[in-house]
BABA-906443 format. One record per residue: chain; x, y, z of N, C-alpha, C in turn. Coordinates in steps of 0.1 Angstrom, whole numbers. Atoms other than C-alpha are relative to their C-alpha. Example, Ala and Ser with C-alpha at 12.3 -4.5 7.8 and 13.67 -1.06 7.14 Angstrom:
+--------+-------+-------+-------+-------+-------+-------+-------+-------+-------+
: cadena :   nc1 :   nc2 :   nc3 :  cac1 :  cac2 :  cac3 :   cc1 :   cc2 :   cc3 :
+--------+-------+-------+-------+-------+-------+-------+-------+-------+-------+
:      A :     9 :   -12 :     0 :   123 :   -45 :    78 :     9 :    12 :     0 :
:      A :    -9 :   -11 :     0 :   137 :   -11 :    71 :    -8 :    11 :     8 :
+--------+-------+-------+-------+-------+-------+-------+-------+-------+-------+
***
This chain:
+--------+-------+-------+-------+-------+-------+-------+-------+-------+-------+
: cadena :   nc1 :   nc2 :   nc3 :  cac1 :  cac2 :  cac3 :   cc1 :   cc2 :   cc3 :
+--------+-------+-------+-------+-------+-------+-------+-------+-------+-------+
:      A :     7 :     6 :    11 :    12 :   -47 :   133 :     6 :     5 :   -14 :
:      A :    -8 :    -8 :    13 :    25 :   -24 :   105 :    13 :   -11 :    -1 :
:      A :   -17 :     4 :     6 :    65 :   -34 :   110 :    -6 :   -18 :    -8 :
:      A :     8 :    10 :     5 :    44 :   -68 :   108 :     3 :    -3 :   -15 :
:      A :     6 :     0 :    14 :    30 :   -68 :    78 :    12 :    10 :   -12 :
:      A :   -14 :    -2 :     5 :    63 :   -47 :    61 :     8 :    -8 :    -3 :
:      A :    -4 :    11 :    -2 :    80 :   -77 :    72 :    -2 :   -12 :    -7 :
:      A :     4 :     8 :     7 :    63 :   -99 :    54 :     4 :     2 :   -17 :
:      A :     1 :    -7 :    11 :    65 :   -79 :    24 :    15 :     3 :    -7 :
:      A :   -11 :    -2 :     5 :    95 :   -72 :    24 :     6 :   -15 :    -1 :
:      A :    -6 :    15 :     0 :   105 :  -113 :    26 :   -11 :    -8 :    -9 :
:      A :     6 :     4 :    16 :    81 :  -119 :    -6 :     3 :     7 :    -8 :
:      A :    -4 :    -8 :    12 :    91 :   -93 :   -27 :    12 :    13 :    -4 :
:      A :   -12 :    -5 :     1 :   126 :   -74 :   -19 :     7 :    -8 :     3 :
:      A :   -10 :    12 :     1 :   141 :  -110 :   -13 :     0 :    -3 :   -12 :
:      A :     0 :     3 :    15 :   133 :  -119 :   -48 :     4 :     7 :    -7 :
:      A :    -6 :   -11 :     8 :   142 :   -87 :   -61 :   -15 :     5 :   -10 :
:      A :    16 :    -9 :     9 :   104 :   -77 :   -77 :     0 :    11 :     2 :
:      A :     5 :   -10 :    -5 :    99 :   -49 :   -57 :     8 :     8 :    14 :
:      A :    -6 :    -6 :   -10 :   110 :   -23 :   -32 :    -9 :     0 :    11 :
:      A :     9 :    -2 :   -11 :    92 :   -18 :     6 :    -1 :    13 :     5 :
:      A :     0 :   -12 :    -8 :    87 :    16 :    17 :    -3 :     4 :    12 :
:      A :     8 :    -3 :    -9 :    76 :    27 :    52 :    -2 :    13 :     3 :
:      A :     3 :   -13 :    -5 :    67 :    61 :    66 :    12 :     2 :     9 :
:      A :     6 :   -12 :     6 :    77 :    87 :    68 :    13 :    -4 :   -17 :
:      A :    -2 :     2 :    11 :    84 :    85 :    31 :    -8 :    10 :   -11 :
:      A :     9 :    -5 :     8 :    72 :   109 :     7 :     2 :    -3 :   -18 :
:      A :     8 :     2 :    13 :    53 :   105 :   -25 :    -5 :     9 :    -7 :
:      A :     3 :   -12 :    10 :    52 :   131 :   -51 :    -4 :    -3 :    -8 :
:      A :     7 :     6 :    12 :    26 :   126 :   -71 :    -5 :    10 :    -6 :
:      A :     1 :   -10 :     4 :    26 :   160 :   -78 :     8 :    14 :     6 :
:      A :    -8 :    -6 :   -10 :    46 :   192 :   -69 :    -7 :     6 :    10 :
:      A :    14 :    -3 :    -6 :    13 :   202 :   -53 :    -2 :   -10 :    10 :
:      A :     8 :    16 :    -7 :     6 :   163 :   -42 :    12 :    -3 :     5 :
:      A :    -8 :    10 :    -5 :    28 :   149 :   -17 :    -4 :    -7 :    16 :
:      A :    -1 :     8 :    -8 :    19 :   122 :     4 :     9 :    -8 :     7 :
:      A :    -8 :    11 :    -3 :    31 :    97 :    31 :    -7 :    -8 :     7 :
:      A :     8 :    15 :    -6 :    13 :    64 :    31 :     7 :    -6 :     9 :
:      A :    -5 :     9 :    -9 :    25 :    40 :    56 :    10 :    -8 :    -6 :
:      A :    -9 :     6 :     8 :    37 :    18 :    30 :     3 :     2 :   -11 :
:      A :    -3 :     0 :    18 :    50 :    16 :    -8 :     3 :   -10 :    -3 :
:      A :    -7 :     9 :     8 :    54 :   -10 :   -32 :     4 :     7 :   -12 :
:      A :    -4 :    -4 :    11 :    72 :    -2 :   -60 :    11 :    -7 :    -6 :
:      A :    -8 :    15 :    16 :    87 :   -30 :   -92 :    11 :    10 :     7 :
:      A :   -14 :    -4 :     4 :   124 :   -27 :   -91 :     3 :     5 :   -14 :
:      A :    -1 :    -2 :    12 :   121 :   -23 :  -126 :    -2 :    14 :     1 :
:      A :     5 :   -17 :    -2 :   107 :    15 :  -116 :     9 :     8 :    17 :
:      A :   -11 :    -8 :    -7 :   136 :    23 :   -94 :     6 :    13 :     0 :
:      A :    -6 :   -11 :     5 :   146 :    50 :  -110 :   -10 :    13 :     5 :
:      A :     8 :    -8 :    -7 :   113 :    69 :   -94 :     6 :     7 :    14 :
:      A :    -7 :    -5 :   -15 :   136 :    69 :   -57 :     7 :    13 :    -4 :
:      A :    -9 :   -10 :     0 :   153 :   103 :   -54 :     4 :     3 :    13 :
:      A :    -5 :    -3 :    -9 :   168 :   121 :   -29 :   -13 :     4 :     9 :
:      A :    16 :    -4 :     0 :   130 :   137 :   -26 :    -9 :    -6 :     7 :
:      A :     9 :    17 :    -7 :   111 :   104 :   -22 :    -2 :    -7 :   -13 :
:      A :     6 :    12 :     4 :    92 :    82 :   -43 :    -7 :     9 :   -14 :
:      A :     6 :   -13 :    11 :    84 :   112 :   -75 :    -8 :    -9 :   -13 :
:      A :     6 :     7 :     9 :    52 :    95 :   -94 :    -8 :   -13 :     9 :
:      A :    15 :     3 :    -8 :    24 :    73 :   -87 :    13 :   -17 :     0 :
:      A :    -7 :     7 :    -1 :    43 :    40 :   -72 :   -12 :   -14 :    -1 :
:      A :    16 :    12 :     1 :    24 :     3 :   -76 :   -10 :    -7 :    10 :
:      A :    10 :    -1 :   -10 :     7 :     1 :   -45 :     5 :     8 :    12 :
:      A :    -5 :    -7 :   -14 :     4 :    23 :   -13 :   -10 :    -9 :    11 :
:      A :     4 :     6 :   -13 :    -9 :    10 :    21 :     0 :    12 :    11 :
:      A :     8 :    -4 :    -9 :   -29 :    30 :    46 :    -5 :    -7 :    13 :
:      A :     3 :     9 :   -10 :   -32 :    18 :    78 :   -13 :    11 :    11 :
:      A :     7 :   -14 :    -3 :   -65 :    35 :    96 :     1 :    -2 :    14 :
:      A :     1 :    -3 :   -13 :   -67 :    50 :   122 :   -11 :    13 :    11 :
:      A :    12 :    -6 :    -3 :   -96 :    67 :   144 :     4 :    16 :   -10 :
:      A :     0 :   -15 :     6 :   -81 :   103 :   132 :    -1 :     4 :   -12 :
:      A :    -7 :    -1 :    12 :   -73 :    91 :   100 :    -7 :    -4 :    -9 :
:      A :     7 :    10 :    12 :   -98 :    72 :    83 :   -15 :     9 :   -10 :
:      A :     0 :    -6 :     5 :  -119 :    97 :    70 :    13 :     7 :   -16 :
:      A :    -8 :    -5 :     6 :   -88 :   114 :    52 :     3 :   -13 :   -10 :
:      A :     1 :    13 :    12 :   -78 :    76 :    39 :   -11 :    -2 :   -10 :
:      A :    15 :     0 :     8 :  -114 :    69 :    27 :     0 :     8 :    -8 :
:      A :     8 :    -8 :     8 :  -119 :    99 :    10 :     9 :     6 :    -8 :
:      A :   -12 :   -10 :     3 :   -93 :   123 :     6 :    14 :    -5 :   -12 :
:      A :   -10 :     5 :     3 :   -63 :   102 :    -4 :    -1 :    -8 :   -12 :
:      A :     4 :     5 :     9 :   -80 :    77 :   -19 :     0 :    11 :   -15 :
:      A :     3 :    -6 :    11 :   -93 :    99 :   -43 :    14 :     8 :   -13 :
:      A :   -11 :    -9 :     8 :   -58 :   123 :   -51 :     9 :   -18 :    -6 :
:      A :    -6 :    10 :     3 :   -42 :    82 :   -57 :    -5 :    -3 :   -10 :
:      A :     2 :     4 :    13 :   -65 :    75 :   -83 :    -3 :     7 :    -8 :
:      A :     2 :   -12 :    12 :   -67 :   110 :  -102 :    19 :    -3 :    -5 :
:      A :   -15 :    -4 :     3 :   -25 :   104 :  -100 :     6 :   -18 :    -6 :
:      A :   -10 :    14 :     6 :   -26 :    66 :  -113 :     7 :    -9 :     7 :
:      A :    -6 :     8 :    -6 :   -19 :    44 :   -86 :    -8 :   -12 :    -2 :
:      A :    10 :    11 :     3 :   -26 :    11 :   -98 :   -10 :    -7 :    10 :
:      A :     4 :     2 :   -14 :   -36 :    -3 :   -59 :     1 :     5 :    11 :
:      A :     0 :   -10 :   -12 :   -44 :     8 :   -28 :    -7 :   -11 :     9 :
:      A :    -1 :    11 :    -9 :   -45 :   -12 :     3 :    -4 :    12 :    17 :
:      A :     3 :    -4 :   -12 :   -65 :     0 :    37 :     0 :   -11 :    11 :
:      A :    -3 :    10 :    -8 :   -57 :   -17 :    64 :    -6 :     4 :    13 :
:      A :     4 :    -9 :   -11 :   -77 :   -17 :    96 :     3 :    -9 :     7 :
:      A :    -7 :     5 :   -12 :   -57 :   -27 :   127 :    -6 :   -11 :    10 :
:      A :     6 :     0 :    -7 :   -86 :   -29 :   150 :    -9 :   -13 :    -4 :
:      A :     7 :     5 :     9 :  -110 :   -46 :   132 :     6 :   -13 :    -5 :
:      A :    -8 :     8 :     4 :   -82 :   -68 :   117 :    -6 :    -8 :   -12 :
:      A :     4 :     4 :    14 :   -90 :   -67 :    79 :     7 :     8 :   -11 :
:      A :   -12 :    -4 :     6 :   -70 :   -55 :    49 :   -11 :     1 :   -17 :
:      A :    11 :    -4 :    15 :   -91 :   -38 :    17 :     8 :     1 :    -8 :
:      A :    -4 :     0 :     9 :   -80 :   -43 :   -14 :    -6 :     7 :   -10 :
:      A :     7 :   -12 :     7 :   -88 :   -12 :   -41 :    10 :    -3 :   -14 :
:      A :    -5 :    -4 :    14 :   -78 :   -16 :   -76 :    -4 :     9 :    -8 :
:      A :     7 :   -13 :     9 :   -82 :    14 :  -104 :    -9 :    -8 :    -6 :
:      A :     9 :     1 :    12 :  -108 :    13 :  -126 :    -5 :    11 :    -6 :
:      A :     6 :   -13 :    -2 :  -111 :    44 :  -143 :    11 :     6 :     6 :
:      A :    -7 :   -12 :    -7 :  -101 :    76 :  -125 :    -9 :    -5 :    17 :
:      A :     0 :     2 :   -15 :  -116 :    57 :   -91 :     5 :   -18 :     0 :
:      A :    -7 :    13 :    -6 :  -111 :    26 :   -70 :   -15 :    -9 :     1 :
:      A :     6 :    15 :    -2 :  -130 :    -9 :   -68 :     3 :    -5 :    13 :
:      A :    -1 :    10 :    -9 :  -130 :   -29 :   -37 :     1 :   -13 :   -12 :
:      A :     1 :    16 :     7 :  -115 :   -62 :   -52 :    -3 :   -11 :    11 :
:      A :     0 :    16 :   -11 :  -114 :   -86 :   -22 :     1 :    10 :    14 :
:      A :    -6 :    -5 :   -14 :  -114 :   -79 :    16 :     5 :   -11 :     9 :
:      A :    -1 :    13 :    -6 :   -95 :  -101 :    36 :     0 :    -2 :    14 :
:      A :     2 :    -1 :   -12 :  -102 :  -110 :    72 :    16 :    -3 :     6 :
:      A :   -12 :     1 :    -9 :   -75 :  -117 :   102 :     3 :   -15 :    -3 :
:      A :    -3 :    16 :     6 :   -76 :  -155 :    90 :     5 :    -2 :   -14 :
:      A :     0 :     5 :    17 :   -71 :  -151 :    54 :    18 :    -3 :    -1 :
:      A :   -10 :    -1 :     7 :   -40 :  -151 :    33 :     5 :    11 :    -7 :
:      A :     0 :   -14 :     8 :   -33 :  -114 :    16 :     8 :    -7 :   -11 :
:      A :    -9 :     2 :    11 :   -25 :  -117 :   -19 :    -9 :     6 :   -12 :
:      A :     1 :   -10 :    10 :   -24 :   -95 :   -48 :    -1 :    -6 :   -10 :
:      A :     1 :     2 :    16 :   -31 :  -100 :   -88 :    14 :     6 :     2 :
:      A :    -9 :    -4 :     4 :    -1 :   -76 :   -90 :    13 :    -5 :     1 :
:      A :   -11 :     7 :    -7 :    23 :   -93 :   -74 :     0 :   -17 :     5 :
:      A :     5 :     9 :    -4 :    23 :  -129 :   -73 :    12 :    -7 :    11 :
:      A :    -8 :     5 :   -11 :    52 :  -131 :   -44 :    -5 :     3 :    10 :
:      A :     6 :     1 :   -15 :    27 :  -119 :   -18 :    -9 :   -13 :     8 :
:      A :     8 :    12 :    -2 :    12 :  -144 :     0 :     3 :     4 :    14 :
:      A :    -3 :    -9 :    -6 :    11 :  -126 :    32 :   -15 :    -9 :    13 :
:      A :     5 :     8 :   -12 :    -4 :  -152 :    64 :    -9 :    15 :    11 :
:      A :     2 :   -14 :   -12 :   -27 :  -119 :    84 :    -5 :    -6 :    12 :
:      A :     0 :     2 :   -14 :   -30 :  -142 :   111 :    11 :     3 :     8 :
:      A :   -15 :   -12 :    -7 :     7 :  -129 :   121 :    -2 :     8 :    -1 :
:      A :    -1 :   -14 :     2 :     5 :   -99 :   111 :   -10 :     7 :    12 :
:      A :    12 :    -5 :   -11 :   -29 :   -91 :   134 :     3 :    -6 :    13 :
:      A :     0 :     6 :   -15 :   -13 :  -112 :   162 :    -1 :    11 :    12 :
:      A :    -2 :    -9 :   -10 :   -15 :   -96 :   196 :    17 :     1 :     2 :
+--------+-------+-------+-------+-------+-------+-------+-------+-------+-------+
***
């Protein structure tokens, strides 16, 4: 489901040249304190200059969380929270099982649920208008 949905992502917005795809393990230094590794990254090409040898140093324009029984607590709470004290414009929880995909924009120093989309919808971001992202593939068996 992930390479999935990567796949997609990466054939709306590193074919065009917008944006870069990241996948795990990938780290995100969002502090020399703070470093995470979401599942996924988006991050403009225009802010390329963030990649190092390191990872990804600085809040990138959306991360993607995919939960998981051990993990969703730490998503929910934990993560969420250190992403929106460090300035990550979006944040994307994705639940496998369930087969639905949360969309969290900032507002502030926390997150909003903007939209949630089911295993039928279409995924697609304000930020990015090259996703358009079909999650009936993506959730296929």
């Amino acid at each position: 489901m992930s390479l999935r949905l990567q796949f997609e992502l990466i054939r709306g917005l590193e074919s065009s040249g917008v944006a870069l795809v990241f996948d795990a393990p990938m780290d995100v230094i969002l502090s020399e304190q703070d470093v995470v590794q979401p599942d996924l990254v988006i991050l403009r090409s225009t802010r390329d200059h963030l990649v190092s040898d390191r990872g990804i140093e600085g809040a990138p324009d959306i991360l993607v969380e995919l939960l998981s029984p051990g993990t969703v607590a730490l998503d929910r709470r934990a993560k969420q929270a250190a992403y929106a004290r460090f300035g990550v414009p979006e944040y994307w929880l994705v639940e496998p099982v369930a087969g639905h995909v949360e969309l969290y924009r900032q507002s502030a120093e926390l997150y909003v649920l903007e939209r949630r989309f089911d295993k039928t919808s279409r995924l697609t971001t304000p930020s990015f208008k090259e996703v358009d992202v079909d999650l009936a593939q993506v959730f296929r068996p």
